[in-house]
N, C-alpha and C positions, 0 to 999 in steps of 0.2 A: 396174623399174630398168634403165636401159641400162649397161653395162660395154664399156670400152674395152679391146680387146687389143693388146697391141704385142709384135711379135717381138722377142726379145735377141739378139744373137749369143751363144752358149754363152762364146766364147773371150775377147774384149772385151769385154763384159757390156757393148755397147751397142747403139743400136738399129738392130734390121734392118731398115732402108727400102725395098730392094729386096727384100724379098720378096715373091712372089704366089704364091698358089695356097689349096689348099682347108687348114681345119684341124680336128680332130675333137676337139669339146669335150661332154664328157658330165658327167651328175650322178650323185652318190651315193648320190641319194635321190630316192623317191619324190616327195615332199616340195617341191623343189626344179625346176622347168620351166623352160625352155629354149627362145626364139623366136629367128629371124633376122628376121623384120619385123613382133614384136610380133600376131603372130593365131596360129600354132598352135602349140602347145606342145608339145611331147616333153623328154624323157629325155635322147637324143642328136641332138647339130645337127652340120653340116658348113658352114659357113660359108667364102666366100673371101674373105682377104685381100688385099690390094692397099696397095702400098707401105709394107708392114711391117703393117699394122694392121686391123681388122677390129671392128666394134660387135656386142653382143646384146642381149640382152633376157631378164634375168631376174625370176622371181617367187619367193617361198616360200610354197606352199601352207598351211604352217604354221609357227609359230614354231620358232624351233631352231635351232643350227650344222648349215652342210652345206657340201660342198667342190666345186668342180667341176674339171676331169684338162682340160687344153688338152693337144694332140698335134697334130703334121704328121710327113709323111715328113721323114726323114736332121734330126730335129729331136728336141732333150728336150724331154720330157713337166713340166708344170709343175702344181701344185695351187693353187688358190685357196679361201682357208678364209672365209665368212661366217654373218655373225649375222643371222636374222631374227626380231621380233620384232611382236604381233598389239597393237595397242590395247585397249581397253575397248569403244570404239564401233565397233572392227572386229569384235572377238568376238562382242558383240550382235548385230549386223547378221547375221554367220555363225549367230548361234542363230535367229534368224527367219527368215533363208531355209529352214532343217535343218525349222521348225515350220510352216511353211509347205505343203512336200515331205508331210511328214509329213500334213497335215490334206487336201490333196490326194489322194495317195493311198490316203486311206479308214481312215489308221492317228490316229485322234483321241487314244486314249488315250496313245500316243507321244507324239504331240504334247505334248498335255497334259500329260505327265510332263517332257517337257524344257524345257516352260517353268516349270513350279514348279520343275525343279532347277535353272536357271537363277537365277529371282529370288529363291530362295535365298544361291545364291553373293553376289548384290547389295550 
């Protein structure tokens, strides 16, 4: 998912156009990863804006609410609250990659256990 940042001005609560420079957007969660051009992923990114505004690239590793803290110098810090949520055929897909891992590394009866508890759940 890409996300659009826009400076506010604090005072005016409108937008800051001219701004440039770097801004420190971090996560709350593990959970929750953080690109500036969509390939690697962290925790914290420092991305620069230019003319108020700046794109990322978020994912959620797992479903759930997590929030991520935007920050620049002589700037308030702001929170963005989101929901992520996994499918059924994304779930799956995660269970057979996990059974896969599993059957590769020599651990079969893992394996095998997380796919019957798996098609259980079904």
């Amino acid at each position: 998912m890409i996300i659009n940042i826009q400076i506010i001005d604090a005072a005016s609560e409108e937008n800051n156009n001219s701004y440039a420079g770097e801004i420190n957007i971090s996560s709350d969660s593990e959970f929750l990863k953080l690109s500036i051009e969509n390939a690697q992923w962290k925790n914290n990114i420092n991305p620069m804006a230019s003319n108020g505004i700046t794109s990322i690239y978020v994912k959620g590793v797992s479903d759930g609410s997590f929030s991520i803290i935007v920050s620049a110098e002589n700037a308030e810090s702001n929170r963005l609250n989101m929901n992520f949520y996994q499918s059924q055929n994304q779930k799956s897909e995660l269970q057979n990659k996990l059974e896969n891992v599993a059957t590769k590394k020599g651990y079969g009866n893992i394996a095998e256990s997380l796919g019957s508890k798996y098609k259980n759940r079904s």
